[in-house]
C-alpha positions as CSV (number, residue, x, y, z in Angstrom):
1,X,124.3,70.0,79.9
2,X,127.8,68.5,80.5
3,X,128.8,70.1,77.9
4,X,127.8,74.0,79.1
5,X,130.0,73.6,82.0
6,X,133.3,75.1,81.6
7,X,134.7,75.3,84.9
8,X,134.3,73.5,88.6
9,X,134.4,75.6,92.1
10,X,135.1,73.3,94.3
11,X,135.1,73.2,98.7
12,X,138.3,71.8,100.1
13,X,137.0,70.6,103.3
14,X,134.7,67.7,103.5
15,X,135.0,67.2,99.8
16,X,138.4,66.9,98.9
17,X,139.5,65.7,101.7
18,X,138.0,64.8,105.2
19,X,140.6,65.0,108.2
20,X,143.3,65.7,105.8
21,X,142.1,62.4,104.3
22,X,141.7,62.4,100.6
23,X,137.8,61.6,99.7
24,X,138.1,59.4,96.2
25,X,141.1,59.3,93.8
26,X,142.0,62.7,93.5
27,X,145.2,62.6,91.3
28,X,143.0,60.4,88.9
29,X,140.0,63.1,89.8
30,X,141.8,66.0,88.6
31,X,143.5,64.0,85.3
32,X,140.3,63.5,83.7
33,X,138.8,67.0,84.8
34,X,142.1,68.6,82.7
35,X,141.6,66.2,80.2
36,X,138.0,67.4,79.6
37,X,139.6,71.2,79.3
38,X,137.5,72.2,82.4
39,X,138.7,75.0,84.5
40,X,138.5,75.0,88.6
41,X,139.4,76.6,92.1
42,X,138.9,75.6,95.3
43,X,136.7,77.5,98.5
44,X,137.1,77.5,102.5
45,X,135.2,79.4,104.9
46,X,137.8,77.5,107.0
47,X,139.6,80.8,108.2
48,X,142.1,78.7,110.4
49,X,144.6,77.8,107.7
50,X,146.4,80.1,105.3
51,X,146.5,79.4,101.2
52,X,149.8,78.5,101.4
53,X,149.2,75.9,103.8
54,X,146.2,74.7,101.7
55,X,148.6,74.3,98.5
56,X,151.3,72.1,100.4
57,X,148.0,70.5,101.3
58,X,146.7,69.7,97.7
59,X,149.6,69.2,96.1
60,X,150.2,66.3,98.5
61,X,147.2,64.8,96.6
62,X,148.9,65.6,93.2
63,X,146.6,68.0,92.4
64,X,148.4,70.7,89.7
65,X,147.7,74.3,91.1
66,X,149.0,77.7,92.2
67,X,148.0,79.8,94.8
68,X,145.2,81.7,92.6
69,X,143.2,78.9,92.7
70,X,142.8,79.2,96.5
71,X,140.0,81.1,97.3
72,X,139.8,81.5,101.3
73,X,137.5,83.5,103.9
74,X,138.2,86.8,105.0
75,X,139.7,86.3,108.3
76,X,142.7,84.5,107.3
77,X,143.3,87.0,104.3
78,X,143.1,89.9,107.0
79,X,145.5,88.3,109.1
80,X,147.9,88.1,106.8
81,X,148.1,92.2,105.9
């Protein structure tokens, strides 16, 4: 089954991180999940922070990413127009 899975969608809060606390080795993490050739993003329905903020966020971690990969909720995203 490992094999099927071509790309990971992943929640920020409570898995990545907990209080802005990384959960696990993420720069290691993320080394091996580009080293399998596997794809990801990242999803909130925390509508209190904007995707900007959540990339200066990650990339603390050394996680490799652009804002596409940021997928937030609605509010925010309104806000911002």
């Amino acid at each position: 089954m490992a094999e099927k899975i071509q790309a990971l969608i992943l929640d920020i809060d409570g898995v990545i991180w907990r209080n802005k606390v990384p959960i696990g080795d993420l720069e290691n993490l993320f080394s091996r999940i580009q080293a399998r050739g596997l794809k990801y993003a990242f999803a909130t329905n925390n509508s209190t922070k904007t995707i900007e903020t959540y990339v200066d966020l990650l990339q603390e971690f050394k996680i490799p990413l652009t804002l596409s990969l940021i997928h937030i909720s609605e509010p925010t995203r309104l806000r911002r127009i």
